[in-house]
C-alpha positions in Angstrom: 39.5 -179.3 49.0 43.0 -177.9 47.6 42.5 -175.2 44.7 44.0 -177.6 41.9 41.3 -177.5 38.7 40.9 -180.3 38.1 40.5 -181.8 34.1 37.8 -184.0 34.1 38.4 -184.5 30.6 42.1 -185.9 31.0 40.2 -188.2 33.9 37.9 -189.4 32.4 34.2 -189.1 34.4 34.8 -190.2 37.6 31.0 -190.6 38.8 29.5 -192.4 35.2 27.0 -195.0 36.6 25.9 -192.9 39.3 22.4 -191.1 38.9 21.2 -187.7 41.0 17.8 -186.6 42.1 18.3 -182.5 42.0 15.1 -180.2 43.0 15.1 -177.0 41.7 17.4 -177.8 39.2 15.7 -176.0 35.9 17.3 -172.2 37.8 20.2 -170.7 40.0 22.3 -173.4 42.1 20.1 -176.2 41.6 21.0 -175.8 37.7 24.9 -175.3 38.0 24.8 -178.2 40.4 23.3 -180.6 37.3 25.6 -179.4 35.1 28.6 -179.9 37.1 27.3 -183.1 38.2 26.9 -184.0 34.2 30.6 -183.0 33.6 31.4 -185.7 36.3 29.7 -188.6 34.5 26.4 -188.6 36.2 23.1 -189.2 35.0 20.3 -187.0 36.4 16.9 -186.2 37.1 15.8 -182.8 37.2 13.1 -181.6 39.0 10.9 -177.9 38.8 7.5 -177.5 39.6 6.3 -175.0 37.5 5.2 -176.4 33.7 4.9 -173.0 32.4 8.6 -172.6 33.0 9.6 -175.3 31.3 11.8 -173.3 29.1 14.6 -172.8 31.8 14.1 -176.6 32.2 14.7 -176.9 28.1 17.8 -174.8 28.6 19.5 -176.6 31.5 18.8 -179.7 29.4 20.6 -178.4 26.3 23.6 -177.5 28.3 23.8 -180.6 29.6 23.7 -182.8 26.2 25.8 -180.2 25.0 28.4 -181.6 27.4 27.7 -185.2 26.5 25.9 -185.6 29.8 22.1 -187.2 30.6 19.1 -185.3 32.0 15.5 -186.4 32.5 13.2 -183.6 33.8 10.0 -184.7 36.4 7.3 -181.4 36.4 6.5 -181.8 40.4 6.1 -179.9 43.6 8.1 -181.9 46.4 7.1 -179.8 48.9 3.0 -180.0 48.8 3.0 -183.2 46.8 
């Protein structure tokens, strides 16, 4: 990877069409990874388990329309399902 920043909006969005399953994506890495996914073109499902966080979940979504990307939130725990 060079360090070139790249302009996704002179590109266009390389990865529209392609859809990503991200746990733990409603906080920390598992949020900037959706978002930056979203500025790529891809659709995603988020994942948290915790419904009475939901509001970190409501932000991560907002950020991500706000970009013109898609996000669809599943309240799950993946670990003891």
């Amino acid at each position: 990877m060079n360090s070139e920043t790249i302009n996704y909006s002179e590109q266009g969005k390389p990865l529209r069409g392609k859809t990503a399953l991200i746990s733990g994506s409603s906080r920390d890495i598992g949020a900037q990874i959706a978002i930056e996914l979203a500025r790529l073109g891809v659709s995603t499902i988020g994942n948290h388990r915790d419904p009475q966080k939901a509001s970190r979940a409501d932000k991560v979504e907002s950020a991500i329309r706000g970009i013109g990307g898609d996000i669809k939130f599943v309240v799950a725990d993946i670990i003891h399902p």
